[in-house]
N, C-alpha and C positions, 0 to 999 in steps of 0.2 A: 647458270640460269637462276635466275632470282628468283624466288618465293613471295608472293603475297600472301597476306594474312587477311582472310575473310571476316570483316567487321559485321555487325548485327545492322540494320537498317532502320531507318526512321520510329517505321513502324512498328518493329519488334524490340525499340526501347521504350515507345510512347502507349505500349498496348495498354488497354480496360484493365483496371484491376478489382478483384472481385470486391462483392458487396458484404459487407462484415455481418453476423449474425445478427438478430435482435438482441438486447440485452435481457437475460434471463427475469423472468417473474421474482415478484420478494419472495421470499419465504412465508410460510402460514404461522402466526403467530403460535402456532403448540409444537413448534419445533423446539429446541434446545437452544439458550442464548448464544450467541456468539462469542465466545472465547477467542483468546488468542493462541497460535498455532506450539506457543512452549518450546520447549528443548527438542526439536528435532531435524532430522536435514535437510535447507532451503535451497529448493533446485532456482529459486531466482532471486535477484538483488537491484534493487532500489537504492541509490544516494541520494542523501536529504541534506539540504545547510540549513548548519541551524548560526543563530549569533553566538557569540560566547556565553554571554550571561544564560540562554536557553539551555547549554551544553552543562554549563555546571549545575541549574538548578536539575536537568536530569539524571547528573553524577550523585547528586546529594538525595534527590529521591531515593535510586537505585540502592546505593548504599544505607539507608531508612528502611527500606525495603526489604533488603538481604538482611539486616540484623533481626527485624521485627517479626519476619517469617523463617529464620533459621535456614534457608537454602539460597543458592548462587542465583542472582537474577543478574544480567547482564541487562547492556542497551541494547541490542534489539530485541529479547524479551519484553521488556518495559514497552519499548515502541508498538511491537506488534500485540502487545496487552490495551496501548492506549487506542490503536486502529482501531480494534475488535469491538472496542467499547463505544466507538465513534461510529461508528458503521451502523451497530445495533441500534443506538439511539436515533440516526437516519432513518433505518427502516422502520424503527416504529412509528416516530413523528414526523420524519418526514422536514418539507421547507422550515416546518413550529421547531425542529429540535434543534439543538446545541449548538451541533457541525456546522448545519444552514447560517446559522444567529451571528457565529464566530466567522464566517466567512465575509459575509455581508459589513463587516466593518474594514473600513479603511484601511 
């Protein structure tokens, strides 16, 4: 005797799916600036391409960096240093700041 295997229907692969939160309020300016999150353990991960030449100029940062400040900076330190600082400057200024400026060109 054959067995059939009960598939889900139309409808219960095509359901509503729910409405995503608002996106939280900025922060009140006499908060603490925005840092980046340092040496600690990342429950999530993001891949970025970057071009060659971007990769070494943040190799040779990085290595600038680690000498000049005396402790291990890796690349995603550096990165999530560079976020933190991109983000802030968004919330302060807003479409006027940096991120908006650097985006808007071709």
């Amino acid at each position: 005797m054959p067995r059939r295997v009960s598939l889900p229907g139309a409808d219960e692969l095509f359901r509503p799916t729910a409405v995503p939160d608002p996106p939280a309020p900025a922060p009140a300016a006499t908060e603490e600036p925005r840092v980046g999150s340092g040496r600690v353990k990342h429950d999530e991960k993001m891949t970025v391409y970057v071009t060659a030449d971007e990769l070494l100029e943040i190799e040779q940062a990085r290595l600038v960096l680690r000498r000049a400040l005396g402790q291990g900076v890796d690349r995603g330190r550096l990165v999530r240093a560079a976020i933190a600082m991109a983000l802030a400057d968004y919330e302060e200024r807003g479409l006027d700041g940096e991120l908006a400026r650097r985006l808007q060109k071709p």
